[in-house]
C-alpha positions in Angstrom: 57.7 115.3 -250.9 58.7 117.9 -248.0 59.7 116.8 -244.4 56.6 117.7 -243.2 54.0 115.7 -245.6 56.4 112.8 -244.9 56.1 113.2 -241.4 52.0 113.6 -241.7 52.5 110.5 -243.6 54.2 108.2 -241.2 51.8 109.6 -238.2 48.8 108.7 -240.5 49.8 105.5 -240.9 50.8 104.4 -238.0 47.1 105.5 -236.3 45.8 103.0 -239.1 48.0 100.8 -238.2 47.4 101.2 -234.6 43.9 101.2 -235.3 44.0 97.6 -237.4 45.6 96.5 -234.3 43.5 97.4 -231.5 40.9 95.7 -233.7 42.2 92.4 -234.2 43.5 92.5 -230.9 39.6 93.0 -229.6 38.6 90.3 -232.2 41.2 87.4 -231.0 40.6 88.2 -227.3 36.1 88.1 -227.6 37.3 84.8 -230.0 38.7 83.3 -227.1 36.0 84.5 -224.8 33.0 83.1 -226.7 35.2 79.9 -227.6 35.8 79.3 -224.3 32.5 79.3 -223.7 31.2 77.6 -226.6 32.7 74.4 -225.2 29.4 74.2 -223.1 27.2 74.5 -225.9 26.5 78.0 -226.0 25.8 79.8 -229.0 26.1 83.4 -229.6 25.2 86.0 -231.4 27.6 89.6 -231.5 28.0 92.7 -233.2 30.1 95.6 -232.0 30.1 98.9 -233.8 31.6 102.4 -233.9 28.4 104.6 -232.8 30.0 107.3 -234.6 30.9 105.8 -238.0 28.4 103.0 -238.1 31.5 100.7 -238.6 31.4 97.1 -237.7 34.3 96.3 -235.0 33.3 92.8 -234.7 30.5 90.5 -235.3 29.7 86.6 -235.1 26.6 84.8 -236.2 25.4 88.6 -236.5 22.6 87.7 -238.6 20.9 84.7 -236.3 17.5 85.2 -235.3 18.2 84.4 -231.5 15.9 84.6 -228.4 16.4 87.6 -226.4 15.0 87.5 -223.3 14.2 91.3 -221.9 17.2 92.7 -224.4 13.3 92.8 -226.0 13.0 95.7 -224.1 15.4 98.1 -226.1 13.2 97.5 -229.2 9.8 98.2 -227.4 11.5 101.4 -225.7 13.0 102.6 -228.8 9.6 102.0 -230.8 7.6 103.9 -228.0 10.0 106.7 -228.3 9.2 106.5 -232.5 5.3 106.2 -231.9 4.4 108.0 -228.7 7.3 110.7 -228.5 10.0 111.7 -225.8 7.0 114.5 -224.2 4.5 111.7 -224.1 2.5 110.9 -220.3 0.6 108.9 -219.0 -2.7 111.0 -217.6 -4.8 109.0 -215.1 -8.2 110.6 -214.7 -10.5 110.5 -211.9 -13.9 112.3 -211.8 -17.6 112.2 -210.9 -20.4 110.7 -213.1 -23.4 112.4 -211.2 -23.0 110.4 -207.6 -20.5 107.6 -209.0 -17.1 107.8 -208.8 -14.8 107.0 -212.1 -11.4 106.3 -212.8 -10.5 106.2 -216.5 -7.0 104.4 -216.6 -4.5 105.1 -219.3 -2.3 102.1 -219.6 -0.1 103.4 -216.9 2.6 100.9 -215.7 3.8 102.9 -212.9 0.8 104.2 -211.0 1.1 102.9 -207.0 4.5 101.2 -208.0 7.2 101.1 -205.1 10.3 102.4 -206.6 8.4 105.3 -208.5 7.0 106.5 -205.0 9.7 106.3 -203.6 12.0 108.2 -206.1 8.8 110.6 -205.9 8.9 110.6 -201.9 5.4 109.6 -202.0 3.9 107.0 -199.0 2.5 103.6 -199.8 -1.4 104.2 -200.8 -0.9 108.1 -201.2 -3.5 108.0 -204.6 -6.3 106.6 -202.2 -5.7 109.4 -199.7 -5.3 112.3 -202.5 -9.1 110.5 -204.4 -10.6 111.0 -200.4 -9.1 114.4 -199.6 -10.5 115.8 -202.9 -14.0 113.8 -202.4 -14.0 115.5 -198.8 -13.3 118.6 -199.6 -16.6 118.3 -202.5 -18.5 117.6 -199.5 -19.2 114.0 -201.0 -20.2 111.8 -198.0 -21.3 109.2 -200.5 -20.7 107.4 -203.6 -23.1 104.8 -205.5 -21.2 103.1 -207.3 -17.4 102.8 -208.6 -16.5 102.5 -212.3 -13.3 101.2 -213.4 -12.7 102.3 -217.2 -9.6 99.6 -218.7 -10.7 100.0 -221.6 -7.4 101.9 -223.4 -6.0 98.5 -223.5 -8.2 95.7 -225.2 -9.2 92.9 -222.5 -6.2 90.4 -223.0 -4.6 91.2 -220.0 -2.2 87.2 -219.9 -0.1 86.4 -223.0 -0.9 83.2 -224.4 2.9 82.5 -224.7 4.0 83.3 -221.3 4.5 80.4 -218.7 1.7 78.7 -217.2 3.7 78.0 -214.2 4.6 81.0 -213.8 1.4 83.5 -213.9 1.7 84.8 -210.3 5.0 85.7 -210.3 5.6 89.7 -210.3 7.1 89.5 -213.8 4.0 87.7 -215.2 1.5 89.7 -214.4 -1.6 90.5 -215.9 -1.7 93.9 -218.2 -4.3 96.0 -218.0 -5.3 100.0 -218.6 -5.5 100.4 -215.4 -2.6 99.0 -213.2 -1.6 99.4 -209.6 1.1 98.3 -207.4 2.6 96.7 -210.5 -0.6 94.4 -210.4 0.9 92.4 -207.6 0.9 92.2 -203.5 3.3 91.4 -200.9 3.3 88.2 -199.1 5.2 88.0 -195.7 5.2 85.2 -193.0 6.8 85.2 -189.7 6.6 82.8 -187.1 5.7 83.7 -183.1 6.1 80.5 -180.9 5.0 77.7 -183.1 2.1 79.3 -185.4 3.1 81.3 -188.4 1.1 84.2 -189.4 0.4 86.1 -193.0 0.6 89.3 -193.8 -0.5 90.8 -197.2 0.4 94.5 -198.5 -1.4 96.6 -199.3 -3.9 95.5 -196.4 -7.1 93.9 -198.9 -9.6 91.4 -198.7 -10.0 91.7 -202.5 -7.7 88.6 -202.2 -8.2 85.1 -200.1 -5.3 83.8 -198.2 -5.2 80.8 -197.0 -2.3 79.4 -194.6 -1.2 76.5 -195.4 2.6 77.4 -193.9 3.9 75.4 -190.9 6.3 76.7 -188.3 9.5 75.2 -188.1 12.2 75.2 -184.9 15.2 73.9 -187.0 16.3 74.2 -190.8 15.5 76.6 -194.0 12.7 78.5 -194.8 11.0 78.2 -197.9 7.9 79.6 -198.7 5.5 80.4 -201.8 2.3 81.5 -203.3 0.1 79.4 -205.7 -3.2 79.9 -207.5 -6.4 78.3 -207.2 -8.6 77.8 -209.7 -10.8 80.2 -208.2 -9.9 84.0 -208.9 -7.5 85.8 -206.5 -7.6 82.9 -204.1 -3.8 82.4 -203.3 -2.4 79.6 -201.0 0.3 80.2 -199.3 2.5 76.4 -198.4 6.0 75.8 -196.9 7.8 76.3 -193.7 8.7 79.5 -192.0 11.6 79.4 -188.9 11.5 83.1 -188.3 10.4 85.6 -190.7 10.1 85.0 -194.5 9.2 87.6 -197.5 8.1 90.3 -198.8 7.6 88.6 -201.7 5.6 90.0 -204.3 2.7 87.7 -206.0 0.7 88.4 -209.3 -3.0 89.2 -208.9 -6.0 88.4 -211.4 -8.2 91.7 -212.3 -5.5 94.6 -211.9 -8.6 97.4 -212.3 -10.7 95.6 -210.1 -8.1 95.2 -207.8 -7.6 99.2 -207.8 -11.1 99.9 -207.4 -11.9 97.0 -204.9 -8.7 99.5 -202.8 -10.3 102.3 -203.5 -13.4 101.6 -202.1 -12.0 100.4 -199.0 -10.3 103.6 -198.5 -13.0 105.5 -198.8 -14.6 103.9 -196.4 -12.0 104.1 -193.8 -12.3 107.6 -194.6 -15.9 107.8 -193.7 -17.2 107.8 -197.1 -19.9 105.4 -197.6 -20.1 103.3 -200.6 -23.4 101.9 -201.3 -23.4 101.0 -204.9 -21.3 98.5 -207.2 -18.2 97.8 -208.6 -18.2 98.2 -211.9 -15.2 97.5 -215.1 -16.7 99.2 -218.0 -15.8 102.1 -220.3 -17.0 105.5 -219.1 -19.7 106.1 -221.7 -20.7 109.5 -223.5 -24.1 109.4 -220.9 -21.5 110.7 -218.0 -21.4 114.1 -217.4 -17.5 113.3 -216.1 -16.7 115.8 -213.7 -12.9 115.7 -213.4 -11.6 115.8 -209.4 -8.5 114.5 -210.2 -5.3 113.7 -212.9 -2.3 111.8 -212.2 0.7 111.7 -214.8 3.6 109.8 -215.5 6.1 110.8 -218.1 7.4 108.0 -220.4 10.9 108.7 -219.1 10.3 107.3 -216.3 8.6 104.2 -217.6 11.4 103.0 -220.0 13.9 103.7 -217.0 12.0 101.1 -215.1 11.7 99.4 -218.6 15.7 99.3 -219.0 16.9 100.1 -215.8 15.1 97.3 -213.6 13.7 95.6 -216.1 10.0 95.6 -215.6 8.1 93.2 -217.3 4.7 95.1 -216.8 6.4 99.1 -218.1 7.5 97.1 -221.3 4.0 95.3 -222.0 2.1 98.8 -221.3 4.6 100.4 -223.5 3.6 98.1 -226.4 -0.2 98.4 -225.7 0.1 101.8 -225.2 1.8 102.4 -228.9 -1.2 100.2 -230.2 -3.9 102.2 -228.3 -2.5 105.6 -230.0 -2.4 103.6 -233.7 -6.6 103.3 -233.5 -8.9 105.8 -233.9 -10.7 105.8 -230.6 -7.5 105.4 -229.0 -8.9 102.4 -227.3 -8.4 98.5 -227.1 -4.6 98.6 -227.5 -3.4 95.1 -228.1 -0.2 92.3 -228.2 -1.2 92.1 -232.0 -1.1 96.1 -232.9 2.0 96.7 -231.1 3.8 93.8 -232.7 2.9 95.4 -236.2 4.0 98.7 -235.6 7.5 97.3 -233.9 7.4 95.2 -237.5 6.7 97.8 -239.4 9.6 99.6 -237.6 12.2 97.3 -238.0 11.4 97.0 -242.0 11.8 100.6 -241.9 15.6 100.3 -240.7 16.1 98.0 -242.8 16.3 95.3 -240.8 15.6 91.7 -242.8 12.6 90.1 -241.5 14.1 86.7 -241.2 15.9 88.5 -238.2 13.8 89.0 -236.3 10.4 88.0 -234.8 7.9 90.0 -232.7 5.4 88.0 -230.0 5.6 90.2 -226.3 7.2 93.5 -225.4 8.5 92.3 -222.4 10.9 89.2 -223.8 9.3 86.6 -221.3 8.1 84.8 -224.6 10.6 82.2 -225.7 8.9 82.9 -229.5 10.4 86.3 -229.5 13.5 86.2 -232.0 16.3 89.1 -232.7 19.6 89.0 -234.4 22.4 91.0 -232.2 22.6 93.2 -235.9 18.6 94.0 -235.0 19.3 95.0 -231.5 22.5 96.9 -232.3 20.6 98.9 -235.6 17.7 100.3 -233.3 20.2 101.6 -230.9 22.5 103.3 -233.5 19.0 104.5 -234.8 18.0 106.0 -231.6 21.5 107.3 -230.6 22.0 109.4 -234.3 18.6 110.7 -233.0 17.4 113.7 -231.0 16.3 111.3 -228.1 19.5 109.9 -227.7 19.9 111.2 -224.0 16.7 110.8 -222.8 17.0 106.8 -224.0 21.0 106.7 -222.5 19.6 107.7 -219.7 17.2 104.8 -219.1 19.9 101.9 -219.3 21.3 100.4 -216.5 24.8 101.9 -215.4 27.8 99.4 -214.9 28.8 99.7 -211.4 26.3 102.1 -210.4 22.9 101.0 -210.9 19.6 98.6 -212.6 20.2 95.2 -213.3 24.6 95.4 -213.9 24.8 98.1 -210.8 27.0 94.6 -209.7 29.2 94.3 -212.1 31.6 96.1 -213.9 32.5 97.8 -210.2 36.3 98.6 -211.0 37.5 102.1 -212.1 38.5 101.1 -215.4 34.6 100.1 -216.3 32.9 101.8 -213.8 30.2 104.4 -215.0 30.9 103.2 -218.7 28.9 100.4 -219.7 25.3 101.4 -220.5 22.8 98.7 -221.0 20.2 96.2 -221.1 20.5 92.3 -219.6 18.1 89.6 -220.3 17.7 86.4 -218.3 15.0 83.4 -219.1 16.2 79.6 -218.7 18.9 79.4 -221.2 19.1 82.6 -222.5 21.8 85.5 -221.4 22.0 88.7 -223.5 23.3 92.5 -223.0 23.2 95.2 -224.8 23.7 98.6 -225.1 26.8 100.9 -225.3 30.7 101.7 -223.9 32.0 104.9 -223.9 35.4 104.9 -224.0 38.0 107.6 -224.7 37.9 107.0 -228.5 34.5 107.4 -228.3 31.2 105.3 -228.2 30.9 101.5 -228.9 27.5 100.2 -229.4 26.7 96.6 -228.7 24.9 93.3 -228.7 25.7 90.3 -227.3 22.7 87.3 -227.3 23.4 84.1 -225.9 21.2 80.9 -226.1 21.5 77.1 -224.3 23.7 80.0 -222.2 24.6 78.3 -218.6 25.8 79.4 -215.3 29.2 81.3 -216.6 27.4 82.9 -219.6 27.2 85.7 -217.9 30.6 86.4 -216.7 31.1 85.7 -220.5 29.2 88.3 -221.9 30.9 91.1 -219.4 33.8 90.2 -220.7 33.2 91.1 -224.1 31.6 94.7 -222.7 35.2 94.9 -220.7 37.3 94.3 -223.5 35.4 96.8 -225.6 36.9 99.2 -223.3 40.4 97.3 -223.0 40.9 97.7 -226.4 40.9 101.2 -226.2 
């Protein structure tokens, strides 16, 4: 053997070697991470792989059906990329059936919500003005009545698995085909002298508040919203020192709760409407005269999907894949979408005893995924053609979404790409490092998970990078 095939030789082998190191030096140090943690009871589930091989680096209990709180969210955003495609929108139509005004929703999750306004430099309320300009400009001083079509989605708008308790928080809210202000309005109280006052946004008296909050001179604020058994009836208890909220609280009705706003509008506007308010489908007897369309392109919703985690983007995404699956395109449903994410999973050639499918959102406890589930659909999407349109969804380490806090040093910052989860007892993250050896694609689930579970599961995201 020459010099120089001896020397290729020893080089070779010692990048093996090298490489065998760096990998049991990752495995001992997340061994002592997750033991350390284990201590408390926690159980996890982990698998770490070489995006560009498909190689495992490390895995433990990567098989375990686990509950995954919002890391949900990567399958039902990889799926809606599958099903709906990376050009799909969301077209919101608004037209004239003879004198009555229609809106035919289309499942969108976004439509009126805060952050996409304001990334879109668009005022509170701007749809309302844009629907009365165009009506003005028709010459249409009035309108009879005001049809709400929901009917993209099917009329299950509460998952039966979802908290009771918790069915007017924002990330609770009902799911409808036609959504607004992400179904929800803002609470505020502030206390002048010894009375405290409510405030409610957007300004509506589609809701009933009643003030049950008493002013305070000394101690913490603390106040919330609860339901009533009648509909959109809120009551607002606790005690308010100075100022508390906005806080945003779950509505019942999202459609009507758009048209009720829209009428209202109108007739600020001088528009008079004399008619009803109606939720029903826009039948083939209109002669729909289209004044307006308002899109949203699905990037955006799986950004608010991944990136902030919004519960109501994932549900929609899910309904939305259903709705598409049926001939009429109508009545998308919780059941559909859970059979096309199945039939998904089986198609990867993911086991079925890993995983089970019950919301899109991962608010269900009954939602199950092994970290080798999660970490498959990712490699699946990243080998694909819609790899940087999904990348650029996930939440940034240091930077921004739900881990803009964390990972803030150099050495991470700008690296880790991913998805958290939180529900009571459950911590996950996943998603992907990028390191100078290249990408790392992970999964790290975490159930009876306690108050330093999360510090836990950063560090096995940091030493993914360490090792490199």
């Amino acid at each position: 053997m020459t010099a120089s095939k001896k020397t290729l030789c020893v080089i070779a082998l010692l990048s093996i070697n090298f490489s065998n190191f760096a990998k049991a030096d990752l495995a001992r140090r997340i061994d002592v991470i997750i033991s350390q943690a284990s201590q408390k009871q926690v159980q996890f589930g982990i698998n770490i792989v070489k995006a560009d091989t498909g190689k495992t680096i490390y895995s433990h209990n990567v098989k375990e059906a686990m509950v995954p709180a919002s890391n949900m969210k990567i399958i039902v955003t990889a799926a809606a990329l599958k099903y709906l495609g990376p050009n799909y929108a969301y077209k919101t139509r608004v037209g004239l059936c003879g004198n009555s005004l229609a809106v035919i929703g289309s499942g969108d999750p976004l439509l009126g919500d805060k952050v996409t306004d304001s990334k879109r430099r668009q005022e509170a309320g701007w749809i309302f003005e844009d629907i009365t300009a165009k009506l003005l400009r028709n010459r249409q001083k009035t309108i009879k009545d005001i049809i709400v079509d929901s009917t993209i989605f099917d009329d299950e708008r509460v998952h039966p698995n979802w908290p009771k308790k918790e069915l007017n928080r924002w990330y609770a809210c009902e799911v409808s085909g036609l959504n607004f202000n992400d179904n929800c309005i803002a609470i505020s109280a502030k206390t002048i002298e010894d009375k405290t006052f409510i405030t409610i946004e957007p300004e509506t008296s589609y809701t009933e508040i009643v003030n049950k909050v008493a002013a305070i001179q000394k101690g913490k604020s603390a106040v919330g919203a609860y339901r009533n058994q009648k509909p959109n009836k809120i009551i607002v208890k606790g005690k308010c020192k100075q100022q508390v909220g906005p806080f945003d609280v779950a509505i019942e009705r999202p459609a009507a709760f758009f048209g009720y706003l829209l009428a209202e509008n109108l007739n600020k506007a001088g528009i008079k409407t004399d008619g009803r308010l109606l939720e029903t489908s826009v039948g083939q007897d209109c002669d729909f005269k289209e004044i307006a369309e308002y899109t949203t392109p699905i990037a955006d919703c799986l950004a608010r999907c991944n990136k902030n985690s919004l519960q109501l983007a994932a549900e929609a995404l899910l309904k939305t894949m259903a709705a598409r699956a049926t001939p009429d395109t109508k009545n998308g449903s919780w059941a559909k979408g859970r059979a096309l994410i199945r039939q998904y999973l089986l198609e990867l050639g993911i086991e079925e005893e890993e995983f089970y499918i019950d919301d899109g959102s991962g608010l269900s406890r009954q939602n199950k995924l092994s970290a080798n589930a999660i970490t498959t659909v990712l490699l699946d999407v990243y080998k694909g053609r819609n790899w940087q349109l999904y990348k650029n969804s996930l939440a940034i380490g240091g930077i921004d979404g739900t881990i803009a806090k964390y990972f803030k040093e150099d050495k991470y910052k700008g690296k880790v790409f991913g998805k958290t989860g939180y529900i009571d007892n459950v911590k996950s993250f996943s998603g992907i490092c990028s390191t100078a050896k290249g990408d790392y694609v992970f999964s790290v689930l975490a159930n009876m998970a306690n108050n330093g579970t999360r510090a836990a599961i950063n560090d096995v995201a940091k030493a993914i990078i360490d090792s490199e």
